[in-house]
Backbone bond lengths (Angstrom), bond angles and torsions (degrees), N, CA, C in turn:
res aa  C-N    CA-C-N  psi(-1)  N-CA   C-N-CA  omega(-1)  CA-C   N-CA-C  phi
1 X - - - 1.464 - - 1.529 109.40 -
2 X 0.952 130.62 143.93 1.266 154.41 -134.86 1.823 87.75 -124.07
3 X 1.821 107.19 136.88 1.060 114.11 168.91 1.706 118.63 -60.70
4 X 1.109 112.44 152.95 1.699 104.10 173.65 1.738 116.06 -72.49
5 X 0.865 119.32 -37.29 1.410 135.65 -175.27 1.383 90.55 -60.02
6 X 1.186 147.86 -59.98 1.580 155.02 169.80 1.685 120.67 -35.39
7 X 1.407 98.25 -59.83 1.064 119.50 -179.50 1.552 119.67 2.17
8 X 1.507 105.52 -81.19 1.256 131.61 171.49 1.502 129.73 -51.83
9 X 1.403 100.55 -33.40 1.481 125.89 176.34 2.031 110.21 -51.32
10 X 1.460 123.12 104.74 1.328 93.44 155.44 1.587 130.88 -63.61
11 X 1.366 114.85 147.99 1.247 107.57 163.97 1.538 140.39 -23.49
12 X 1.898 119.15 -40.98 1.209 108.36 -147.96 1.879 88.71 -96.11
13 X 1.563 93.86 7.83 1.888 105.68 -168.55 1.662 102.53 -83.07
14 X 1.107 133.07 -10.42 1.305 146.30 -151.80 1.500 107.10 -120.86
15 X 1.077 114.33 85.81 1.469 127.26 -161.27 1.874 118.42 -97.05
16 X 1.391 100.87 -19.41 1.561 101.11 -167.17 1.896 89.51 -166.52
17 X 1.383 137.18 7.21 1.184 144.47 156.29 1.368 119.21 -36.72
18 X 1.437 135.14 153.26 1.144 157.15 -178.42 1.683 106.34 -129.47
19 X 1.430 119.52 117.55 1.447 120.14 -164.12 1.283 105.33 -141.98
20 X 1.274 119.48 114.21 1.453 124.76 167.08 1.274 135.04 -68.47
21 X 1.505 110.68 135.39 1.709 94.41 -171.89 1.770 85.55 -166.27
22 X 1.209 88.02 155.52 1.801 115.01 -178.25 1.913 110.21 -123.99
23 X 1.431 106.07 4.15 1.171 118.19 157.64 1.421 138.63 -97.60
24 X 1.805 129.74 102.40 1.496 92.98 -167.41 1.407 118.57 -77.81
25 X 1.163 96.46 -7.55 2.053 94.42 174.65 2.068 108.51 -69.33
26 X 1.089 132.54 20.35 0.915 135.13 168.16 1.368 92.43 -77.03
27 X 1.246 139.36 -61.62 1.048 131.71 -131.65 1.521 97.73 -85.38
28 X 1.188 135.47 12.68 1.704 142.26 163.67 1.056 94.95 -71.21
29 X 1.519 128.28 -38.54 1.566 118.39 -167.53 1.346 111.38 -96.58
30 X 1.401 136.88 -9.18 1.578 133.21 155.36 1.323 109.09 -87.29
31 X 0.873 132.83 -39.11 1.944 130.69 176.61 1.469 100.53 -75.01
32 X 1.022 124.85 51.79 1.972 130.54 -164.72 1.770 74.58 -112.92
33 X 1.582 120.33 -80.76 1.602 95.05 -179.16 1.936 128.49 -98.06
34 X 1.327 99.53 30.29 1.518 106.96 174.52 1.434 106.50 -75.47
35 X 1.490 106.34 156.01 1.116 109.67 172.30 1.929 100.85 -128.03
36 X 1.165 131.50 31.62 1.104 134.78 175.61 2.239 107.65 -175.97
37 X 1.815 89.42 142.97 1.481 66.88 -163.86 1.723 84.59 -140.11
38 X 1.291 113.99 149.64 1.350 111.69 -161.66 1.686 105.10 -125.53
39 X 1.354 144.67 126.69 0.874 142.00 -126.97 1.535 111.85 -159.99
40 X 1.674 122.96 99.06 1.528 113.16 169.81 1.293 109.23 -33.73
41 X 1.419 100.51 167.91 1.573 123.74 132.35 1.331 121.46 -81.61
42 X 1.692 127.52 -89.56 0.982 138.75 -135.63 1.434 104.38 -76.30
43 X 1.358 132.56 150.04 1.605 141.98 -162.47 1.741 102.95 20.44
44 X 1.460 135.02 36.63 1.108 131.17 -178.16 1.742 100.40 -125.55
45 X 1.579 119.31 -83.88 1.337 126.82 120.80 1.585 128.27 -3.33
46 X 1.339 100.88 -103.28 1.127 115.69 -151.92 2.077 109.07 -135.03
47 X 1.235 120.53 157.67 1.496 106.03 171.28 1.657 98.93 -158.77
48 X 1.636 109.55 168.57 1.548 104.24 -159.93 1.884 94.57 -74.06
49 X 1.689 102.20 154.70 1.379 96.61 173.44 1.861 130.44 -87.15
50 X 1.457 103.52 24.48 1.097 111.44 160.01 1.367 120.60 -153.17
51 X 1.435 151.63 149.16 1.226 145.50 -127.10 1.784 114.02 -82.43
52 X 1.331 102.94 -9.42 1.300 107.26 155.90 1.742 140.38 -62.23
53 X 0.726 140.07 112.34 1.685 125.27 167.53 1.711 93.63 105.61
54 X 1.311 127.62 3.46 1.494 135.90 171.19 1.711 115.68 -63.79
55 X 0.992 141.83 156.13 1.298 148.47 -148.60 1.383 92.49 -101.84
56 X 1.884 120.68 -41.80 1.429 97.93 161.34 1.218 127.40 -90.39
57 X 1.708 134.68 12.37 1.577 113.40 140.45 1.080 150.28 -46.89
58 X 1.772 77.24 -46.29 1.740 111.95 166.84 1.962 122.31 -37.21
59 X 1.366 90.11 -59.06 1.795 105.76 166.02 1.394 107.84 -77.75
60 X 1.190 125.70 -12.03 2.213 109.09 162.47 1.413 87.60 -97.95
61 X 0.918 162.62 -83.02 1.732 161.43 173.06 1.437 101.72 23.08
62 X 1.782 96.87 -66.68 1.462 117.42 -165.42 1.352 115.81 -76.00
63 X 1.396 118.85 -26.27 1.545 120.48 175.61 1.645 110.39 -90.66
64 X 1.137 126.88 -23.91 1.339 125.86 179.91 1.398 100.94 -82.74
65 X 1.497 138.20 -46.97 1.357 128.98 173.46 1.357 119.87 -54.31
66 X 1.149 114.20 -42.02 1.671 128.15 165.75 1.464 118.51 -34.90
67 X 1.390 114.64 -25.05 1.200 133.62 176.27 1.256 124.51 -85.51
68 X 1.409 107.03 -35.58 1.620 132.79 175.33 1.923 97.92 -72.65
69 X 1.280 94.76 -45.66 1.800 89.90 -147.29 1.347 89.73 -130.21
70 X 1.784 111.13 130.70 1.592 103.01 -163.97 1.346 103.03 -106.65
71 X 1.791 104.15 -10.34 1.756 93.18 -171.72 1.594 113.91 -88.50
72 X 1.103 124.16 147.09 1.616 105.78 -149.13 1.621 94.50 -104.26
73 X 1.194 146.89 -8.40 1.507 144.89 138.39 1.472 118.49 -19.05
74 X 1.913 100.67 -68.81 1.007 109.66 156.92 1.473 145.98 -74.53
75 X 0.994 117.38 -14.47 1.872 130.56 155.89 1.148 103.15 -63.66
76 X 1.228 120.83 -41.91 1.662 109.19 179.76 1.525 113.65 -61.44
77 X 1.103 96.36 -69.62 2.001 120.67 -173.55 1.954 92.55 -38.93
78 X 0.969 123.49 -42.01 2.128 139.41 -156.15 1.899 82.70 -71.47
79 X 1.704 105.20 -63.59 1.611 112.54 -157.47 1.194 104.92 -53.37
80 X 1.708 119.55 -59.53 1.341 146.30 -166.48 1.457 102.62 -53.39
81 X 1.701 111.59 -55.74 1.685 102.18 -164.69 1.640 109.30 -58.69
82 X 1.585 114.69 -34.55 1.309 116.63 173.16 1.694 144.08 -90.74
83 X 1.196 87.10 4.92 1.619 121.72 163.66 1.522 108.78 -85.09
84 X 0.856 100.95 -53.20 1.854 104.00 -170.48 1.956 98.51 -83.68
85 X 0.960 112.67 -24.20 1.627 103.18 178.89 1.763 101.73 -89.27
86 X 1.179 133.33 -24.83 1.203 126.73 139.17 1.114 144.26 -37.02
87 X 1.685 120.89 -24.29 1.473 126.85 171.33 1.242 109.15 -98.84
88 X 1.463 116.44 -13.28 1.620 116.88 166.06 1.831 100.01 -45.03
89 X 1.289 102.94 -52.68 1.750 113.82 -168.28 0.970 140.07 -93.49
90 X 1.592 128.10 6.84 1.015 161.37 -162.52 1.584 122.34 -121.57
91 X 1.512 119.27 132.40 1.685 111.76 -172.10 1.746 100.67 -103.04
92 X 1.648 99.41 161.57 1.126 99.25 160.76 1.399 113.30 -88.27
93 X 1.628 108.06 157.09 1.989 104.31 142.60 1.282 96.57 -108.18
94 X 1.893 98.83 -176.39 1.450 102.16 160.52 1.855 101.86 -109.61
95 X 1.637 91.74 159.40 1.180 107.55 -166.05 1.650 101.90 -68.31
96 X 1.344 114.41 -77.87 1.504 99.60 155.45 1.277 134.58 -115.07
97 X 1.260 159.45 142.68 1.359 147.34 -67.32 1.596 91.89 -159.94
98 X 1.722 115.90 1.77 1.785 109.75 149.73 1.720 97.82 -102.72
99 X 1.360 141.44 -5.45 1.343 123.54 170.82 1.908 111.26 -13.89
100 X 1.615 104.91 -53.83 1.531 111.72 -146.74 1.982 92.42 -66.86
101 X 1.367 102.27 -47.26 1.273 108.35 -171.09 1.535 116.24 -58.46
102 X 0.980 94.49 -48.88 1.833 108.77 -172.80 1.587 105.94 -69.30
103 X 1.519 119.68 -19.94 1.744 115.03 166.05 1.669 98.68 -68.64
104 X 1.213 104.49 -57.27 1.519 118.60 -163.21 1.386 110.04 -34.93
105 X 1.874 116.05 -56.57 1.204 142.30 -155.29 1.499 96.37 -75.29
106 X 1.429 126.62 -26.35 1.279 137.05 -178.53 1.319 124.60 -68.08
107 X 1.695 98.61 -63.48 1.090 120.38 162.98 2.106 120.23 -40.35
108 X 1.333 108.27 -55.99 1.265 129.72 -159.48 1.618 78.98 -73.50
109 X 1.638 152.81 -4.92 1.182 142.73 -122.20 2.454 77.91 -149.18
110 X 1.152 117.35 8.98 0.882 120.26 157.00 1.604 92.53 69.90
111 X 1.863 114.80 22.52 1.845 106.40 174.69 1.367 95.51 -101.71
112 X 1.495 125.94 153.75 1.284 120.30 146.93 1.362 122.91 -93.99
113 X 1.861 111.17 148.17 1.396 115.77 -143.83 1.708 85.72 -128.96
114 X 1.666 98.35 116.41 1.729 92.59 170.20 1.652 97.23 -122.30
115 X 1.755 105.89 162.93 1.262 105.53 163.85 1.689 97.35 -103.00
116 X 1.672 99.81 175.25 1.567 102.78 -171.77 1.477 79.45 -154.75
117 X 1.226 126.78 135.71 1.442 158.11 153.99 1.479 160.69 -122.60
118 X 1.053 144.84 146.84 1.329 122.92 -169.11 1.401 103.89 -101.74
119 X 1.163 119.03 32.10 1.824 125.88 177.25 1.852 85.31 -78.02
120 X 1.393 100.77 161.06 1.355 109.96 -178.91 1.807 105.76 -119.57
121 X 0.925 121.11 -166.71 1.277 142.09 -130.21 2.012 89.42 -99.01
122 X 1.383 110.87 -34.76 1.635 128.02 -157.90 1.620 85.85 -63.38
123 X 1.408 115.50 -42.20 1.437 124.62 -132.33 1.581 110.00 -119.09
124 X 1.087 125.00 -6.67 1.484 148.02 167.05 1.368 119.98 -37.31
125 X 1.824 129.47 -40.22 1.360 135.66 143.88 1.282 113.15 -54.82
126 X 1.358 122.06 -65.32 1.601 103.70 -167.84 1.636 100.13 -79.62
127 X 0.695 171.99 15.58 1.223 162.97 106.92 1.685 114.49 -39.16
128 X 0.817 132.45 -52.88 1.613 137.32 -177.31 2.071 94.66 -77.40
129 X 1.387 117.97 -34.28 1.804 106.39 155.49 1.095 125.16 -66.73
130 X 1.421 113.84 -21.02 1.656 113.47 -164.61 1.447 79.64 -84.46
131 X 1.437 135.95 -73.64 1.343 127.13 178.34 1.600 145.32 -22.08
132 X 0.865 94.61 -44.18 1.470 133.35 156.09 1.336 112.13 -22.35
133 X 1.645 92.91 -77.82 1.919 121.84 -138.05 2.031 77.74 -83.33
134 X 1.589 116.94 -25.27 1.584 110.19 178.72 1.729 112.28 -93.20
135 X 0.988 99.65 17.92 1.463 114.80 176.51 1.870 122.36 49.01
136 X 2.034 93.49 28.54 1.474 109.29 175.10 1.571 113.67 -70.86
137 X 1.065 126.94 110.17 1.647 129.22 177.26 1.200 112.57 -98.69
138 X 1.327 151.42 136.10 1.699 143.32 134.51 1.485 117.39 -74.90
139 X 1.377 95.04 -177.34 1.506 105.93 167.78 1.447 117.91 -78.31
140 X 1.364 129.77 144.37 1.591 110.40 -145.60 1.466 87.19 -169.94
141 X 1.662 126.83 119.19 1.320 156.38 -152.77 1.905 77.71 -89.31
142 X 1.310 123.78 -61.50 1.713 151.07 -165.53 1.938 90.61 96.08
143 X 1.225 114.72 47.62 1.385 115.19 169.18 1.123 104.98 -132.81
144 X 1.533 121.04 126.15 1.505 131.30 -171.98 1.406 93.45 -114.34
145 X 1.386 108.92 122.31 1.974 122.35 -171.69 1.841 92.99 -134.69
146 X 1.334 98.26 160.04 1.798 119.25 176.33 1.641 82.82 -99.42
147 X 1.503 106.29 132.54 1.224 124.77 138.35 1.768 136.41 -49.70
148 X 1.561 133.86 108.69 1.191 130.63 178.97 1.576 106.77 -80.05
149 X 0.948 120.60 108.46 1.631 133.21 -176.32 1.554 98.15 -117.51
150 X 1.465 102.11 122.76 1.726 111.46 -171.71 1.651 90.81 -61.99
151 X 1.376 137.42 143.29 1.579 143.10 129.07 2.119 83.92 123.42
152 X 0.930 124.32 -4.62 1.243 116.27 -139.57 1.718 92.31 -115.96
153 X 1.946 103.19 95.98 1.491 80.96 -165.46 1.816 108.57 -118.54
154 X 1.431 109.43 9.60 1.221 130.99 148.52 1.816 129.76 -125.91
155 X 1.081 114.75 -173.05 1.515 108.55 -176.54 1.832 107.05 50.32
156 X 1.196 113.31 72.27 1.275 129.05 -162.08 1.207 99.20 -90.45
157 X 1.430 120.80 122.74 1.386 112.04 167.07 1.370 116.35 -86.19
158 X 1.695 117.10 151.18 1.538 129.81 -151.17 2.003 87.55 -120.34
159 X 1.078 114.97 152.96 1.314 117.01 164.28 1.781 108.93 -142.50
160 X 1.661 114.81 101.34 1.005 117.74 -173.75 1.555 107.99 -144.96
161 X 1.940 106.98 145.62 1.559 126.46 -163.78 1.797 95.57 42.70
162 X 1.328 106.10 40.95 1.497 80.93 143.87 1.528 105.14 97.76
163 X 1.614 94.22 -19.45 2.000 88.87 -174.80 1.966 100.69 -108.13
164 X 0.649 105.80 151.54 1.925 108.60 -172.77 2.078 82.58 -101.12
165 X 0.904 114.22 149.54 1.315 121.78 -172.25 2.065 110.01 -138.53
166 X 1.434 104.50 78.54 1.360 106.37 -150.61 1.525 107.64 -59.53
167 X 1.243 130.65 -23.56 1.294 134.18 -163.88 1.217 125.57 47.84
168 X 1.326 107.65 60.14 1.169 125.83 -160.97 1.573 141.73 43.31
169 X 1.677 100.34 23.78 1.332 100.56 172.42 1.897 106.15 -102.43
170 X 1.592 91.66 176.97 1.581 88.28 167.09 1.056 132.92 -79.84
171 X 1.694 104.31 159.13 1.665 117.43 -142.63 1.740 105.11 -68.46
172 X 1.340 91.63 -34.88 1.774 112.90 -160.05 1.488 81.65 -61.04
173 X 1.003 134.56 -82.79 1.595 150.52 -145.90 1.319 103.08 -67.37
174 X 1.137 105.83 -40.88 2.377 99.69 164.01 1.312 108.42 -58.88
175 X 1.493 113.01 -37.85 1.787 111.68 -178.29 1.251 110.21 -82.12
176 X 1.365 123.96 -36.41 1.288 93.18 169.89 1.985 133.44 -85.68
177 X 1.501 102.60 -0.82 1.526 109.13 148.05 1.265 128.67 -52.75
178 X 1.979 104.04 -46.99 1.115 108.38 -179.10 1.986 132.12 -52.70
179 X 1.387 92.16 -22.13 1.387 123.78 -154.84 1.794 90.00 -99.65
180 X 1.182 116.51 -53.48 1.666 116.48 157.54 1.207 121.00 -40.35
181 X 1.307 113.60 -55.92 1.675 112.14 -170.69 1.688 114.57 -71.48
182 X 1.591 109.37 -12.46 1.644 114.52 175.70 1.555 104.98 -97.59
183 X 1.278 114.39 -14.94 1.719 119.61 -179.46 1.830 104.85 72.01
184 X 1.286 109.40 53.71 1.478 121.07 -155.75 1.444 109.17 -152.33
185 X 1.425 110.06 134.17 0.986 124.93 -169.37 1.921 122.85 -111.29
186 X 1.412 115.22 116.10 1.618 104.73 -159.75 1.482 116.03 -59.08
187 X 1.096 121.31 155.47 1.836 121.76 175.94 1.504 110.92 -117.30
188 X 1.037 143.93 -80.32 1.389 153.18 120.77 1.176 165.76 -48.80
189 X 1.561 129.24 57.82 1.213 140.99 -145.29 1.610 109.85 -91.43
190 X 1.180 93.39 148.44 1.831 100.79 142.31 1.540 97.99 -151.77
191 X 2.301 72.37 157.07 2.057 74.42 -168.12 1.684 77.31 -122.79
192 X 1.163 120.16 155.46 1.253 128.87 152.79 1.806 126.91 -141.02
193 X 1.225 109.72 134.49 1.557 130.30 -155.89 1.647 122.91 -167.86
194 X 1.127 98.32 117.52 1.419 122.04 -172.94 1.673 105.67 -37.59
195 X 1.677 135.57 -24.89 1.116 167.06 -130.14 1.534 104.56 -124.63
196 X 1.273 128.10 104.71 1.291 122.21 -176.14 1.708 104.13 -74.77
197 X 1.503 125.10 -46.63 1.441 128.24 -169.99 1.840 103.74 -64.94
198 X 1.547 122.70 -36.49 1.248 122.32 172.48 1.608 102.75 -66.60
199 X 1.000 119.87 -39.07 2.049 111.79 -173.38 1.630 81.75 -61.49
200 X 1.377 142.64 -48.48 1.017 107.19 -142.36 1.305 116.61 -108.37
201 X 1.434 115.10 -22.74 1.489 112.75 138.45 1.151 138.96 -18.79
202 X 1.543 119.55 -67.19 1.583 131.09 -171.59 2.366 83.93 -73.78
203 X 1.312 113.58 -64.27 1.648 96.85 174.75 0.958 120.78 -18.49
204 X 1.933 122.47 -79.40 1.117 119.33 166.37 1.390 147.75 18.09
205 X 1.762 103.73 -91.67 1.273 153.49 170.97 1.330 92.38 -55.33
206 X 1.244 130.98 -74.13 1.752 115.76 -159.37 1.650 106.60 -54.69
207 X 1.316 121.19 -45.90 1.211 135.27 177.33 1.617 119.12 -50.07
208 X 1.153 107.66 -63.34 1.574 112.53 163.45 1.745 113.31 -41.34
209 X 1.109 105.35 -42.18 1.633 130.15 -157.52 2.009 83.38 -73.28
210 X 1.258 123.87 -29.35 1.839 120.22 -170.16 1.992 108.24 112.68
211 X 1.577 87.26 -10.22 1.916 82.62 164.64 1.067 133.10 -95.40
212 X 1.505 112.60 -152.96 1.146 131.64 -161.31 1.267 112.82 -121.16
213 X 1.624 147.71 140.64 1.542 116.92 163.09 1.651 80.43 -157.66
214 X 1.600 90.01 143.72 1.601 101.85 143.48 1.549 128.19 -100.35
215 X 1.434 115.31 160.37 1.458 88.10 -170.84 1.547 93.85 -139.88
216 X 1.237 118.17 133.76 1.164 136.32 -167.25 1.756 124.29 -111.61
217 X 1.166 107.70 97.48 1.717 109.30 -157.93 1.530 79.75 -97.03
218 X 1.393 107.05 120.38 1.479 155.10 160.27 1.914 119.92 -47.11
219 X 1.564 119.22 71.15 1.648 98.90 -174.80 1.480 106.21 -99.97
220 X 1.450 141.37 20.14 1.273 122.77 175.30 1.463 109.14 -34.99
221 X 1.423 111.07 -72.73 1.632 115.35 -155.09 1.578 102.84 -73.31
222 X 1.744 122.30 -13.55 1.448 107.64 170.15 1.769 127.27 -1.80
223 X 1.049 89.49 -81.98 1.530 99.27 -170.47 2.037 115.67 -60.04
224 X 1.338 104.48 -54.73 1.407 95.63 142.26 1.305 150.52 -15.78
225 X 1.368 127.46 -48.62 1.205 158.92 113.74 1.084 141.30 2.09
226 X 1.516 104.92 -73.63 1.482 136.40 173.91 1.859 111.71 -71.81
227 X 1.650 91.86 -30.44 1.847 90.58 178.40 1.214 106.19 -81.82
228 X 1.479 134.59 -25.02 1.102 137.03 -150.12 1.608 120.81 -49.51
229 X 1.551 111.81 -43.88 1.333 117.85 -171.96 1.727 89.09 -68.11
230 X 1.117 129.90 -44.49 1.352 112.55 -164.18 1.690 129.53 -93.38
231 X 1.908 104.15 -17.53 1.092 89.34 178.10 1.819 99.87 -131.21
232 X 1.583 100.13 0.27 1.929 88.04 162.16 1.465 125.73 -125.03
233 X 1.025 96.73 -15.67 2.286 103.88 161.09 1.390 104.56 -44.04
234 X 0.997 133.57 -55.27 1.551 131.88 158.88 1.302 136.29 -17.03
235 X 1.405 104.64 -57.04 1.422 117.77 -170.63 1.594 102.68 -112.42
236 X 1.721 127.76 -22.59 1.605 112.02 142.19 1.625 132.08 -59.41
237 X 1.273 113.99 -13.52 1.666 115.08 157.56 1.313 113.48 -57.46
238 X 1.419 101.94 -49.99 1.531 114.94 -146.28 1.646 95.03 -85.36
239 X 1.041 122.02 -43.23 1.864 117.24 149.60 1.437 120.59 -49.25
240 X 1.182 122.75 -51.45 1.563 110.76 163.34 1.218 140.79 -63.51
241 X 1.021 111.87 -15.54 1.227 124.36 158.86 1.901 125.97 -78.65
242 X 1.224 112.34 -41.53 1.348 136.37 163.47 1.626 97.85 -60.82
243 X 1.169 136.98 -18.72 1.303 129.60 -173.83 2.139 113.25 -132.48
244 X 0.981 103.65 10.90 1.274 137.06 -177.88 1.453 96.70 -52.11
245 X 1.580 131.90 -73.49 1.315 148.50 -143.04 1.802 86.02 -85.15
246 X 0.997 120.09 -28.41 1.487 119.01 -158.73 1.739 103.89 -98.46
247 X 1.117 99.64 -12.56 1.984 95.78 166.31 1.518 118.42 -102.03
248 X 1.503 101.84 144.26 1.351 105.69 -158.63 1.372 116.51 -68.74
249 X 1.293 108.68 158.75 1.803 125.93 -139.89 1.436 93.97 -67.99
250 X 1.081 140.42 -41.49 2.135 118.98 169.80 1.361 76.23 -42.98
251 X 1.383 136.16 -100.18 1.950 121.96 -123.88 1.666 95.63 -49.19
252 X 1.149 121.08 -42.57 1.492 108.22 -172.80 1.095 152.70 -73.59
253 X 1.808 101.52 -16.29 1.434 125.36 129.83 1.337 129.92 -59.63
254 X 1.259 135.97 -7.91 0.879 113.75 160.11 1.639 135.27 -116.41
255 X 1.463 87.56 -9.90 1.708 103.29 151.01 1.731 114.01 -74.41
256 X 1.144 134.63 -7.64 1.478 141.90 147.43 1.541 110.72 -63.35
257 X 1.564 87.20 -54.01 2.266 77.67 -164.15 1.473 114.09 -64.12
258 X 1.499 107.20 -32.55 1.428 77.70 -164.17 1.930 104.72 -123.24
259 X 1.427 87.06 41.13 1.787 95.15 -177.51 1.104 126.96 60.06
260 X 0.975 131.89 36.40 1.553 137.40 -163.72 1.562 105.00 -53.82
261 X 1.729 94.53 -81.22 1.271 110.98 178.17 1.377 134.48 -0.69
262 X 1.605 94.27 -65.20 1.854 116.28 163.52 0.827 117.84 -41.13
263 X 1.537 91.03 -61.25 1.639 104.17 -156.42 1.419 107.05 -51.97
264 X 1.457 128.12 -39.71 1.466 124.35 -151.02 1.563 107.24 -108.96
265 X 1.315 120.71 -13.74 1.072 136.77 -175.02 1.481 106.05 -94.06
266 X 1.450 124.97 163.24 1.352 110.48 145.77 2.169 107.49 -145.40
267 X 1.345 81.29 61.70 1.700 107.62 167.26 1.466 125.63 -150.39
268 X 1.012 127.76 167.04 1.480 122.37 -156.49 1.975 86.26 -126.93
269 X 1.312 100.23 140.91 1.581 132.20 -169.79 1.627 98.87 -70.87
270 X 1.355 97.72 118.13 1.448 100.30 -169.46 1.440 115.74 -66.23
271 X 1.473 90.04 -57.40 2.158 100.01 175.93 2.055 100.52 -153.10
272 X 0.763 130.00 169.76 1.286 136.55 -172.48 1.651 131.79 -111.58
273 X 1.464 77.44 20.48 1.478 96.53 178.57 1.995 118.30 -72.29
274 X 1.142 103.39 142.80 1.580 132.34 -154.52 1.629 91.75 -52.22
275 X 1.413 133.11 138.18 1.445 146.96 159.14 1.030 90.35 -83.92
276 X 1.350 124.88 126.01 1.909 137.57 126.30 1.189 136.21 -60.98
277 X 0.964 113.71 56.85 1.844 101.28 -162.99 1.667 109.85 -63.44
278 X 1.236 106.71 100.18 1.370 112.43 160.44 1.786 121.90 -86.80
279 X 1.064 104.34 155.59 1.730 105.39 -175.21 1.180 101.08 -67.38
280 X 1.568 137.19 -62.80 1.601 124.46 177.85 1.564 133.40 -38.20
281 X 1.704 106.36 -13.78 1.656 118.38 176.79 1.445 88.65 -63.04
282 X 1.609 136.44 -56.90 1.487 114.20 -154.25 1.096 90.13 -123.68
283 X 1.567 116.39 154.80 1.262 135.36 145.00 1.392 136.74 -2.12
284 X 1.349 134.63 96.97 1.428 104.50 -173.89 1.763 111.65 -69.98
285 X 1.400 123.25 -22.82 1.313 125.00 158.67 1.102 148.57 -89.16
286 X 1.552 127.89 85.21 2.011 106.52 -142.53 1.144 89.55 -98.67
287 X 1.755 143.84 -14.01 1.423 118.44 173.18 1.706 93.44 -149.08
288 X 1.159 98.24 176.06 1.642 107.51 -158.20 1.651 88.11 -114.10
């Protein structure tokens, strides 16, 4: 659904706007005169099909370790090693179930369609399989290049089949590398992302850059989200832990060294037997 303030607005009138919507077929009607369209992954796309390896664990992961571990070098390096050995094991769904069509229809519509993410560099195969196996494609040179990001002299962002893979830097500043490394300048954007500070970043940036962008802040999984601390942090412990013995030995050293487990939990790991996440365990619709 479409903000009210918008409503009225045609598309090609909306030059540097921020527009809410819980529909992804909205975005047929702002990419009406784009000629490039930039596109999360995580709860935007696609998200894991059980409450583990989700983008909002990821952010309780990171604030509960923060607690554990004060030096933030190392809080990072602790979150990351066990975040990223989590997507080794973990499936995607899609968020909603015309995503595939509505790239396609885009694509076939003479736009090019990239994703842009804060997945990092570790995780770029199983992510481009998980994509895959849902038959999500972008627009895709078949040239996999490192991003030159001024200040940025590790955590390199990778841009490959089509997805820019920020590694945790910002979105704006990968796009406008991205746009460096082709010697090219943007004309018409839309960005869309579950993430209000990423819509407005990558906005930003195109604008500065002599374009255009709409920017489309993403609420399907809102509510999802918002329950999470109370009714799925719970039961992503209780999967991580059940899947603990089965990620490779860095994550398990370091969920050993410095007690995590405990610390964040307050139940003891029943047995360590392997999670399957199949798509039929959850819902493909958890809120309307």
């Amino acid at each position: 659904m479409l903000r009210k303030d918008q409503s009225a607005q045609h598309p090609a009138e909306i030059k540097s706007e921020i527009v809410e919507s819980k529909k992804f077929s909205d975005l047929l009607i702002y990419s009406q005169d784009a000629n490039e369209i930039f596109l999360d992954l995580d709860n935007t796309l696609v998200h894991s099909v059980i409450e583990l390896g989700t983008d909002q664990w990821f952010s309780s992961l990171w604030k509960d370790v923060s607690e554990i571990i004060l030096d933030k070098e190392e809080h990072a390096l602790v979150v990351l090693t066990i975040y990223n050995a989590v997507q080794h094991q973990t499936q995607f769904q899609k968020v909603e179930q015309d995503v595939v069509n509505i790239i396609e229809s885009l694509k076939n519509s003479n736009k090019k369609v990239f994703a842009i993410t804060a997945r990092g560099n570790e995780i770029i195969e199983p992510t481009l399989n998980q994509l895959k196996k849902l038959e999500i494609k972008f627009s895709s040179t078949g040239e996999t290049f490192s991003l030159d990001v001024p200040g940025v002299n590790k955590n390199i962002p990778t841009c490959k089949d089509g997805v820019i893979f920020c590694n945790g830097q910002d979105k704006g500043k990968c796009l406008e590398a991205y746009y460096k490394h082709f010697e090219q300048k943007p004309k018409k954007a839309v960005i869309v992302d579950d993430k209000k500070n990423n819509v407005v970043a990558v906005q930003t940036k195109i604008v500065e850059l002599g374009g255009s962008c709409v920017g489309i802040r993403y609420g399907y999984m809102d509510e999802v989200v918002a329950q999470f601390e109370t009714q799925g942090k719970h039961k992503a412990h209780q999967q991580l832990m059940m899947l603990c013995k089965n990620l490779p030995q860095p994550a398990q050293d370091v969920l050993e060294k410095y007690n995590i487990l405990p610390n964040i939990c307050f139940f003891k790991p029943r047995n360590s037997k392997t999670i399957i996440a199949k798509e039929e365990q959850v819902p493909q619709k958890r809120i309307q």
